[in-house]
C-alpha positions in Angstrom: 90.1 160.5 102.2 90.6 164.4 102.1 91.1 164.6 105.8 93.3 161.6 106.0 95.6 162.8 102.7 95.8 166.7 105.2 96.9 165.3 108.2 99.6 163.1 106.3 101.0 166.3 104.6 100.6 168.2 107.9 102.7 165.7 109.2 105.3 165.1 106.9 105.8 168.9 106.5 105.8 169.7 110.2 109.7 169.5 111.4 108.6 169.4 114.8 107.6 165.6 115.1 110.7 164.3 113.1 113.6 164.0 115.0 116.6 162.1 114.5 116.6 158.3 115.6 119.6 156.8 117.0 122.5 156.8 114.2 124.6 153.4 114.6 127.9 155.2 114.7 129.3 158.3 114.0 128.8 159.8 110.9 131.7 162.2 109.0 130.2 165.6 109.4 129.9 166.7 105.8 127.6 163.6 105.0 124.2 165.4 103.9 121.5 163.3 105.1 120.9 161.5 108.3 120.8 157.8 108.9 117.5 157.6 110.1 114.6 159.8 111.2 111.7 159.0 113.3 108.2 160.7 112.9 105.8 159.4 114.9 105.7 155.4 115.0 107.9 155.2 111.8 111.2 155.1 111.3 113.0 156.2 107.6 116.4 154.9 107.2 118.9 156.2 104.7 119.8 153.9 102.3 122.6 151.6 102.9 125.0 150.6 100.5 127.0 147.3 100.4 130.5 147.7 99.3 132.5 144.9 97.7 136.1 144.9 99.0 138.9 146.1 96.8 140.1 143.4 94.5 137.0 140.9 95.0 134.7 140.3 91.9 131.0 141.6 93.2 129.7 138.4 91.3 131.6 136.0 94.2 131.9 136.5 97.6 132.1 139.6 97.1 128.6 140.5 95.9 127.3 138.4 98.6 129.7 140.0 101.3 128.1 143.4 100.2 124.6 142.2 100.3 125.3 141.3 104.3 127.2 144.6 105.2 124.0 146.6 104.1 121.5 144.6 106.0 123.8 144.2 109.0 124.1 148.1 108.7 119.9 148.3 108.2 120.0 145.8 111.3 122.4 148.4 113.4 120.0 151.4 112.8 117.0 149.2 113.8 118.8 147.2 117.1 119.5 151.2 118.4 116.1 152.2 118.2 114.7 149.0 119.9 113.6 147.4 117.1 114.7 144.1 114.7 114.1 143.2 111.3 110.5 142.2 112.1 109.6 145.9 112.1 110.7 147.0 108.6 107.2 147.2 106.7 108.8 148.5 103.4 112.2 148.1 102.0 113.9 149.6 98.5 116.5 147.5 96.6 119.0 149.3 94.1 121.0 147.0 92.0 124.1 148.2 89.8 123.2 144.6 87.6 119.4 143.5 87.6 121.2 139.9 87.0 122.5 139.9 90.6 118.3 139.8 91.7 118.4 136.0 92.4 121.6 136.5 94.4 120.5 139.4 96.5 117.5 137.4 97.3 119.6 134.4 98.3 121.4 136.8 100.4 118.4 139.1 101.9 115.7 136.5 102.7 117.7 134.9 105.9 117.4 138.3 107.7 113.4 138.2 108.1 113.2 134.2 108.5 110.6 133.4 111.1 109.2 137.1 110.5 107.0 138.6 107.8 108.6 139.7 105.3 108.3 143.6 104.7 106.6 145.0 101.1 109.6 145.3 98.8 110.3 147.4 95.3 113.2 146.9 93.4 115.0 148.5 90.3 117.8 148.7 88.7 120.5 152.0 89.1 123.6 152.5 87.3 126.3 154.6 88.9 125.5 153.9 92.9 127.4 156.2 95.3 131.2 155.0 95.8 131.0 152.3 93.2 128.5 149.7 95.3 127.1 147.1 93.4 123.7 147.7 95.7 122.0 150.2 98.1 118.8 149.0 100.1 117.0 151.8 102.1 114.0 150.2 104.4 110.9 152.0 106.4 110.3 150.2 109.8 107.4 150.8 112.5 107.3 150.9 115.9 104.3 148.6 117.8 
């Protein structure tokens, strides 16, 4: 377990085998974080945030719209690094409301049908960056 627990930490603090995966577009320069990083066999994505369009109430279409536009951006990252939803082995949920759960569910589950579903935390956040109602950040592997 010792050994196991060193080479983990080795890994994670050795710059040399993370390098940056392939970013779905370009990003403005003065964002401080990258979209995704590989290391190894895994791939961390940033989070992604769904963003309700101005004027729409994020407990209609609007919420669900947002829902979409952060898995189809999660989808984006994995499609340019040769991969699909079936390869995301852990994802994290933000929600602004905890009472939207049932409806990000709704939402989230047709993405993996007819693949396993990855592990999954979720918790509420207040205060997401630029107002979204939700950000999911997800941790995929390649075969």
């Amino acid at each position: 377990m010792k050994r196991l627990l060193a080479t983990a930490l080795l890994l994670a603090a050795t710059p040399a085998f993370a390098q940056p995966a392939a970013a779905p577009q370009p990003l403005p320069a003065k964002l401080p974080f990258s979209p995704s990083i590989r290391v190894g066999d895994i791939l961390f994505m940033s989070g992604q945030i769904g963003q309700v369009p101005e004027g729409m109430d994020k407990h209609k279409e609007g919420f669900d719209a947002a829902v979409r536009g952060a898995m189809d951006s999660i989808g984006k990252i994995l499609k340019d690094n040769g991969l699909d939803y079936g390869s995301a082995v852990k994802c994290t949920v933000m929600l602004d409301d905890m009472a939207d759960w049932p409806r990000f569910n709704a939402a989230y589950l047709p993405y993996f049908e007819g693949k396993r579903l990855p592990t999954r935390s979720a918790f509420g956040a207040d205060g997401l960056a630029l107002g979204a109602p939700l950000e999911v950040e997800c941790i995929a592997a390649f075969k």
